[in-house]
C-alpha positions in Angstrom: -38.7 18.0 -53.3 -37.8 14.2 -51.8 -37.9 13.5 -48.5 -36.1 10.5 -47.3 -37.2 9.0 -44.1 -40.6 9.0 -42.6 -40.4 9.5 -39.1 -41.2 12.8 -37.5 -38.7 14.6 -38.6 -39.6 13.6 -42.0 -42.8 14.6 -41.7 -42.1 18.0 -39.8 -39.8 18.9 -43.2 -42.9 17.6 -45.6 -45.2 20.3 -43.8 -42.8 22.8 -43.7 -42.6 22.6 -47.3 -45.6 22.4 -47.8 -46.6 25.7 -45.9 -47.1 24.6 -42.4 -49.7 26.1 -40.6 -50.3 29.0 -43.4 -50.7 26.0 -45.7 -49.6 28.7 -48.1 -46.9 26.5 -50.3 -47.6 24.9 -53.5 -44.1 22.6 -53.7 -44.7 19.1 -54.5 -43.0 16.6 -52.1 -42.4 13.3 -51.5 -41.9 11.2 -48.7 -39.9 8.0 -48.9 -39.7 5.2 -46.3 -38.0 2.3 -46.0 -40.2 0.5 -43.5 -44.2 -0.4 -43.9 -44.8 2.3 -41.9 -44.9 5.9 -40.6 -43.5 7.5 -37.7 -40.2 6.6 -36.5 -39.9 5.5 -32.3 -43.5 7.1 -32.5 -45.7 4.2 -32.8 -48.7 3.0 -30.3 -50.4 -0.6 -29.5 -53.5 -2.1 -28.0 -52.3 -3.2 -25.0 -54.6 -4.6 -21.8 -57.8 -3.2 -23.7 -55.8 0.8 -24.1 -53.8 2.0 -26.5 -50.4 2.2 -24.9 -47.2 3.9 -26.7 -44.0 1.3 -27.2 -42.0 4.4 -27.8 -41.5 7.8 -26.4 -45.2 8.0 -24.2 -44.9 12.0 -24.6 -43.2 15.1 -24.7 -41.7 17.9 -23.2 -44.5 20.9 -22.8 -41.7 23.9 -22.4 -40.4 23.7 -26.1 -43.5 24.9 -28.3 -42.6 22.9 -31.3 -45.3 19.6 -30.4 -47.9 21.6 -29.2 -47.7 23.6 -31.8 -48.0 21.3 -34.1 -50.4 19.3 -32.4 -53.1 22.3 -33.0 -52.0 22.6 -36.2 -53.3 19.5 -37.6 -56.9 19.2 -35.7 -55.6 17.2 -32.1 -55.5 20.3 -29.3 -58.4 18.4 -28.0 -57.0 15.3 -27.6 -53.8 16.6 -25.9 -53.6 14.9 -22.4 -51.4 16.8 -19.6 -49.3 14.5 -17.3 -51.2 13.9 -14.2 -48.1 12.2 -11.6 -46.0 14.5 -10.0 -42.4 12.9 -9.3 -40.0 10.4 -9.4 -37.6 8.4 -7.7 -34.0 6.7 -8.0 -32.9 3.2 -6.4 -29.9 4.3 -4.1 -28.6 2.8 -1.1 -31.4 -0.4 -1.4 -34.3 1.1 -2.1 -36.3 3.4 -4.3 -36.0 7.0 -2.4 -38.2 10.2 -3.7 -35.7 12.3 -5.9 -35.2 16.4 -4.0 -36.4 18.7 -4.8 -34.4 21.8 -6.3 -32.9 19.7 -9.5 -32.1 21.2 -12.3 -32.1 17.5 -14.7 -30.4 16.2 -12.1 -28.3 18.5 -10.8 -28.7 19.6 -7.3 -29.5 23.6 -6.8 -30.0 23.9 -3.0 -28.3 21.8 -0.3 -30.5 20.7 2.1 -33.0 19.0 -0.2 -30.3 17.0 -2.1 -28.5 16.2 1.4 -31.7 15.2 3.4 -32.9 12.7 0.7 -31.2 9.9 1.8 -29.6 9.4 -2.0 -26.0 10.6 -1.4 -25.3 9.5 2.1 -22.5 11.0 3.9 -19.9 11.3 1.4 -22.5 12.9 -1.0 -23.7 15.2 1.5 -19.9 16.4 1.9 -19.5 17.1 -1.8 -22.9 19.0 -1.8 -21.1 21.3 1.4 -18.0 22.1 -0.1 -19.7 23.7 -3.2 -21.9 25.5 -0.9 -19.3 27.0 1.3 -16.1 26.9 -0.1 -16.1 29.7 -3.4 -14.5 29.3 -6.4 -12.6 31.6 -8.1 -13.9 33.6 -10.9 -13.3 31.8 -14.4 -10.7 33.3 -17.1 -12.7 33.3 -20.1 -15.5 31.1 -21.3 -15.0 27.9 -21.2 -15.3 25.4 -24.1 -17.1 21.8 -23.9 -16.9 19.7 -21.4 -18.4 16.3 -20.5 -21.0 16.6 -18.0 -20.0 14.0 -15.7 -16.7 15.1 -14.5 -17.7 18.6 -14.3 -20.2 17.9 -12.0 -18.1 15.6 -10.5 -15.2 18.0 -9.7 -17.7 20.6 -8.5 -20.1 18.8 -6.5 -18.8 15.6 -6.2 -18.6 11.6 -7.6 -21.9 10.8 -5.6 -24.0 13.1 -7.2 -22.9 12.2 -10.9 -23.7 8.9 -10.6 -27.2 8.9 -8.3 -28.6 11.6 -9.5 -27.5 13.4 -13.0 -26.1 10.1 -14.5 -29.8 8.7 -14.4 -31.3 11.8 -15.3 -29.1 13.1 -18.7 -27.4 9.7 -19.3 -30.9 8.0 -18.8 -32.9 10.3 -21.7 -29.9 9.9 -24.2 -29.5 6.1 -23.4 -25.6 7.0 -22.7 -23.2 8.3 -19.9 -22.6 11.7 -18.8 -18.7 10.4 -18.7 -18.1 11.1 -22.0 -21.6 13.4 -22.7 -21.2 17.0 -24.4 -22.6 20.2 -21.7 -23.0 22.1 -24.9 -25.5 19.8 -26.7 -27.8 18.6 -23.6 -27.5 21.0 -20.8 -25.9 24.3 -22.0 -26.6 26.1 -18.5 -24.7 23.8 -17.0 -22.0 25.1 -18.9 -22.9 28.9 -18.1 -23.0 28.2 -14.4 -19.6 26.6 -14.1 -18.5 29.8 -15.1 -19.6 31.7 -12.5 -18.1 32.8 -9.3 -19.1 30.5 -5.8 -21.3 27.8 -5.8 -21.9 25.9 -9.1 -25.4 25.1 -7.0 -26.5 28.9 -6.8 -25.0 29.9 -10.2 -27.3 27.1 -11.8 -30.4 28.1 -9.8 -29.8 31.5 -11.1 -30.0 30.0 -14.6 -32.8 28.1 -14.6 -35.3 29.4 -12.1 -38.1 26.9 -10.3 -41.3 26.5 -12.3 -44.5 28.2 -10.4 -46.7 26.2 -8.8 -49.0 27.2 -11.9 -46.8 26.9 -14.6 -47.9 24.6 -17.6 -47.4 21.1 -17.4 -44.0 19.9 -17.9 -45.3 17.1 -20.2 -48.0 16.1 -22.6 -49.2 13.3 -24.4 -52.2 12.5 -27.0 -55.1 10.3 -25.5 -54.7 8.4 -29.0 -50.8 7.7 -28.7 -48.4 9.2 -30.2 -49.0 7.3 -33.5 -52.1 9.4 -33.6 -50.0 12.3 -34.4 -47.8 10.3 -37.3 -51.7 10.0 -38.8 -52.9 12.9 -38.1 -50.3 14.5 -39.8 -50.6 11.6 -42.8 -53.7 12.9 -43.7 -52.9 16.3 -43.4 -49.8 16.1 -45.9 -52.2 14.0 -48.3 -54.5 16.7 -48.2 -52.1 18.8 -49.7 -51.0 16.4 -52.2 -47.8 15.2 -50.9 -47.1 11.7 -52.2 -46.0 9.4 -49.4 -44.2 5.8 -50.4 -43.7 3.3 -47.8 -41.5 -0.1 -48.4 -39.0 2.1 -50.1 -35.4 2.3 -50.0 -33.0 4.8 -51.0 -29.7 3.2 -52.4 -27.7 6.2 -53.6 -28.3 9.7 -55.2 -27.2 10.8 -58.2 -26.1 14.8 -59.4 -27.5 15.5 -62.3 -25.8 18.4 -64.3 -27.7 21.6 -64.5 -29.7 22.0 -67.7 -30.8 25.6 -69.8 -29.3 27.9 -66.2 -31.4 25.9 -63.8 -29.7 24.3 -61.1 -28.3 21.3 -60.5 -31.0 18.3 -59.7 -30.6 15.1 -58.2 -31.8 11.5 -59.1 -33.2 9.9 -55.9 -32.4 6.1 -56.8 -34.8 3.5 -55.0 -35.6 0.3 -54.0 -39.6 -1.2 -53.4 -39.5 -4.0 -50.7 -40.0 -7.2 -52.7 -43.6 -8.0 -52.9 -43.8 -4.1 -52.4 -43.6 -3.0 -55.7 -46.7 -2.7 -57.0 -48.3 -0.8 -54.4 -45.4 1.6 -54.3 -46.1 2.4 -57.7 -42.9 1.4 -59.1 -40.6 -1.5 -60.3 -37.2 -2.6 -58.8 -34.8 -0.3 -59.2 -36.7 3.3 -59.2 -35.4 6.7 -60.2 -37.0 9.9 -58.7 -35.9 13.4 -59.6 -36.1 16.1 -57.3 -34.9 20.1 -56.9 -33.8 18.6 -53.6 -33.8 16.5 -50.8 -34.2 16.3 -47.1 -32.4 13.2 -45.4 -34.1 12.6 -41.9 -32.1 9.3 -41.5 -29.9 8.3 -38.9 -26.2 9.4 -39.3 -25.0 6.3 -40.7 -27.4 6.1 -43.4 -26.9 9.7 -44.5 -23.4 9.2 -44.4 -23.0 6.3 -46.8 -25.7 8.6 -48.9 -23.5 11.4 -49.0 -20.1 9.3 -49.1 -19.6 10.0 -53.0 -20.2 13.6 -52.6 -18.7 14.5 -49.6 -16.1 13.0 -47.3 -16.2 15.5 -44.7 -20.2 15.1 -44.1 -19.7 11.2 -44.7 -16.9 11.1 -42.2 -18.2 13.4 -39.4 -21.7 11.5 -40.1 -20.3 7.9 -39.7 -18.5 9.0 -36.4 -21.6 9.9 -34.2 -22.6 6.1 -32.3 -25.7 5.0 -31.6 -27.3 3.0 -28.5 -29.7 0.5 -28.5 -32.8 0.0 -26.2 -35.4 -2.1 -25.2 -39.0 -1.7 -23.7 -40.5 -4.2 -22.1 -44.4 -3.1 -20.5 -46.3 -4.8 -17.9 -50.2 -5.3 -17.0 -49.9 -5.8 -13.3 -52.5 -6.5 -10.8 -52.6 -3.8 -8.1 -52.4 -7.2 -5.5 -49.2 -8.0 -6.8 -47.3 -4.8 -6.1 -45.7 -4.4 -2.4 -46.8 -1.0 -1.7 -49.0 2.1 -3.4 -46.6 3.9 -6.4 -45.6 6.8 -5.6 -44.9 9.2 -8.5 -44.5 8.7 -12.4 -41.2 5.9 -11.8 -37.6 6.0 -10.8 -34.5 5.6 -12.4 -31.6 2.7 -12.1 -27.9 4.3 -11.8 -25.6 2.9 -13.9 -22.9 2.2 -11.3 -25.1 1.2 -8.4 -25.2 -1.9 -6.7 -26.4 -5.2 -9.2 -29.0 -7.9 -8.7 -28.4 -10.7 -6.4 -26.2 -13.3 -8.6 -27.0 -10.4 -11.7 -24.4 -10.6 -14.7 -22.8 -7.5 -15.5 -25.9 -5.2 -13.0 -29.1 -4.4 -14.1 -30.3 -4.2 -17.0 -33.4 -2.0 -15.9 -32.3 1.6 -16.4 -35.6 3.1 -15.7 -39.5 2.4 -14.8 -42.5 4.2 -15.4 -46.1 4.0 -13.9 -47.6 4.5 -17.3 -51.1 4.7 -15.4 -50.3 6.4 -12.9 -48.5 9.0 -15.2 -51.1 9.4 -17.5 -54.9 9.8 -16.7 -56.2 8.4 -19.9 -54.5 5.0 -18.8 -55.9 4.0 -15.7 -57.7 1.3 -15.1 -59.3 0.0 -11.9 -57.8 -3.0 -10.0 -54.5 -2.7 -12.3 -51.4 -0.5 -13.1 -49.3 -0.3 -16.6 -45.4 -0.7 -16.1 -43.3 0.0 -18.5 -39.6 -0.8 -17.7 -36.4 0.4 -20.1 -33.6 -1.5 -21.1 -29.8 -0.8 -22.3 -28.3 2.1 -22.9 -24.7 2.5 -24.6 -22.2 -0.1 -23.8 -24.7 -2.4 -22.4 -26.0 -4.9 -25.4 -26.7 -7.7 -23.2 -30.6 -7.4 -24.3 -29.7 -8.3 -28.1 -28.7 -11.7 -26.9 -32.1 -12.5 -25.2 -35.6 -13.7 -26.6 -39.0 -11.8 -26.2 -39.6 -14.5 -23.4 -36.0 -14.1 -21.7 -36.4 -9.9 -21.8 -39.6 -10.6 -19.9 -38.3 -13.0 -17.3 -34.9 -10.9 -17.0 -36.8 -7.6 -16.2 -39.3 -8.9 -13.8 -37.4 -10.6 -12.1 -35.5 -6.7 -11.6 -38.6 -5.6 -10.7 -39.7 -7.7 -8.5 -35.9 -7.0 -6.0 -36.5 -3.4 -7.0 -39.5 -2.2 -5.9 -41.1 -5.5 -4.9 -43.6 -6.9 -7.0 -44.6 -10.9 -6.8 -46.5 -12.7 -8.8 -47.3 -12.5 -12.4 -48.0 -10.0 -14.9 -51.3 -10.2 -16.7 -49.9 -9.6 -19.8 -46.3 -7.8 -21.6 -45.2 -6.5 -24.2 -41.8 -6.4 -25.8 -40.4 -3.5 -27.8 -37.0 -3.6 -29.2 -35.4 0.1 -30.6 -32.0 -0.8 -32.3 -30.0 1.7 -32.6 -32.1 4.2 -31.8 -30.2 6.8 -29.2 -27.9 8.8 -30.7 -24.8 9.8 -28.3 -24.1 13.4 -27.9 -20.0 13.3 -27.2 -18.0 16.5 -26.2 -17.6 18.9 -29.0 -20.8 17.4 -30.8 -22.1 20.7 -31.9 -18.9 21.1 -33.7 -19.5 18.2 -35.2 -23.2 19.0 -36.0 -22.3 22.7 -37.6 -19.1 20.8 -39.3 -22.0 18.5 -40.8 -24.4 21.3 -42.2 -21.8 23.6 -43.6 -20.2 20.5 -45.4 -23.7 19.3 -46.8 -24.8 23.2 -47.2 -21.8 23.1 -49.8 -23.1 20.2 -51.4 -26.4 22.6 -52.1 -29.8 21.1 -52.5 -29.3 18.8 -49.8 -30.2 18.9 -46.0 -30.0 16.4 -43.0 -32.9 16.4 -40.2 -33.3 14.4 -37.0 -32.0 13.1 -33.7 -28.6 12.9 -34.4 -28.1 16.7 -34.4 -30.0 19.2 -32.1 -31.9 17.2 -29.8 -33.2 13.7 -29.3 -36.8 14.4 -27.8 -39.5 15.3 -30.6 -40.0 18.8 -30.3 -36.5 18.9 -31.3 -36.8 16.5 -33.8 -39.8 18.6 -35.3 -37.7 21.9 -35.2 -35.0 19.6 -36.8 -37.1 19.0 -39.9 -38.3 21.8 -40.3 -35.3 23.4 -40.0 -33.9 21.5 -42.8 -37.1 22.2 -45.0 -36.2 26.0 -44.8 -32.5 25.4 -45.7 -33.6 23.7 -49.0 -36.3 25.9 -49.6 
């Protein structure tokens, strides 16, 4: 079995295969990468003296698949439960404590939402005619729809842009304009089609967490990119060949020989200067029963262009965003008051920067120390401040030294810092944020039955089920049981 890309879903598919936790399969895989390393987004630094992620810092505790995992290959003990509580959202000219009763977002009780100072009086109006006027019952199940305007229509314009634009739009790197119910937030979906108040049908849905509930979110006191090598040695330990600095440039059918089934040819390029510790020469062949792309969409797509055109064509029409991350070593001196909370969030449509071109460009900040325990640090905090999202490339066009500058000069009319940073870090992610568009899980299920009829094949990763990497893990897993 091949594997082609090496980034967690990748590596989720290669243990699958390999048995996962029963370690109880004897297949022989192997993983090919096109970069020099491992891991995808999930990659870690030393930064300020800690090791500080430069992609996603953790990940959500609800969905078993991470934590699973985690134990799995030897690092339960270095799991690290977040330690803030809360966030905020710059509305109305300052940073103001998101309510609560949100359900990723979305308001579920009135006076919360209404007394945080977000909405202001038009909001607050929206948030009263859901909670007293009642709709009438719905005539069938309704299909997709985008997020934005649904909430929009039942709750009103304020609170899709303050408070669930920031929220959904802000993990996918996108708007909720345009952003499919049924891929990110399914019981938004189930609640509009309820009788009365879309606020009390959603807090039906999806109940408040006990005050002794697990923690929401977790991350490893090694980064994230302990996990990538944690699970590196595991998969050499069960033999699994692993090839960095290698490209797949097309795949080849090969016709079934003496009743066995068809095979393919994985056909690869080695990095130039590569090629001798890749163990191969320029062009490479490698045959395999079958093969597991955890690409992006485009790449799969112009993979599976000769084969198919309905997988190539419904893979070359999901769109990606690009981000940036741009972290900060600040002296506690130089902020304006304590932090309160893990960050806050920049919406999209609120009012720019003094002299600003085209708004912010800060979407979102987060108090990496204060957010993590493992990262504190006396006398200083860790910022970490995002950048772009879909539509927004302005970032592309500026230097390592103009991204710095840019951003803390935001940060500085946002939530007052002065000064100078002790040190930063840049992080560029092209495109890296896949964008979940109405009717994507048509799309996605139009994507598997087309490569399913292929046969031998399956595609894994962000573009599909999910974006955060529990998903991402079930994704190539997933994929490693369709080929298997």
């Amino acid at each position: 079995m091949v594997v082609v890309g090496g980034g967690i879903s990748g590596l989720a598919a290669a243990w699958e295969l390999t048995g996962g936790a029963s370690q109880a399969g004897d297949t022989h895989v192997i993983v090919l990468e096109s970069s020099a390393r491992l891991g995808g987004a999930l990659d870690s630094a030393k930064f300020g003296g800690r090791i500080v992620d430069t992609g996603p810092d953790g990940f959500l505790g609800r969905r078993p698949e991470a934590l699973d995992l985690c134990h799995d290959i030897g690092l339960g003990d270095a799991l690290v439960p977040i330690a803030g509580r809360g966030a905020g959202v710059w509305a109305r000219g300052s940073i103001r404590p998101l309510p609560a009763g949100l359900a990723l977002g979305i308001p579920t009780r009135f006076w919360p939402a209404a007394r945080s100072g977000i909405l202001g009086l038009r909001g607050q109006f929206g948030l009263a005619r859901d909670a007293l006027l009642p709709r009438p019952d719905v005539r069938g199940p309704i299909g997709d729809r985008s997020i934005g305007p649904l909430v929009a229509r039942k709750l009103g314009q304020r609170v899709a842009d303050r408070l669930v634009d920031p929220l959904i739009g802000g993990i996918h790197a996108g708007s909720v304009d345009d952003m499919s119910a049924a891929a990110t937030y399914p019981p938004l979906l189930a609640a509009a089609q309820k009788r009365g108040s879309l606020m009390r049908a959603l807090r039906a849905q999806v109940p408040a967490p006990s005050d002794d509930a697990p923690p929401l979110f977790w991350s490893l006191n090694g980064g994230m990119a302990s996990m990538v090598e944690q699970l590196r040695a595991a998969l050499t330990a069960r033999g699994v060949e692993i090839r960095c600095d290698i490209t797949v440039e097309s795949l080849e059918r090969l016709a079934p020989v003496e009743g066995r089934p068809a095979r393919w040819n994985v056909l690869t390029r080695a990095r130039q200067g590569a090629e001798q510790a890749a163990g191969q020469t320029v062009p490479g062949r490698t045959e395999a029963d079958a093969v597991v792309l955890a690409v992006p969409a485009p790449v799969a797509a112009a993979l599976l262009e000769p084969h198919d055109d309905d997988a190539a064509g419904l893979l070359g029409s999901i769109t990606y965003a690009s981000v940036a991350l741009v972290t900060f070593r600040v002296p506690v001196d130089a902020l304006a008051s304590p932090l309160m909370g893990t960050g806050f969030l920049v919406p999209r449509r609120s009012a720019p920067p003094s002299g600003g071109d085209g708004g912010w460009a800060v979407t979102a900040a987060t108090y990496l120390s204060e957010k993590w325990p493992h990262l504190d640090a006396e006398g200083e905090v860790l910022l970490r401040a995002s950048v772009g999202r879909y539509g927004d490339d302005r970032a592309r066009s500026w230097n390592d030294d103009e991204m710095v500058r840019r951003v803390w000069s935001e940060l500085g009319l946002l939530m007052g810092l002065h000064g100078d940073p002790l040190e930063s870090m840049v992080t560029r992610w092209p495109q890296a944020f896949p964008q979940y568009r109405v009717h994507h899980l048509m799309r996605t299920a139009g994507i598997e039955a087309a490569v399913a009829r292929i046969g031998g094949i399956a595609v894994a990763g962000a573009a599909y089920r999910g974006v955060g990497i529990p998903a991402c893990i079930a994704s190539g897993r997933a994929a490693a049981q369709a080929i298997a």
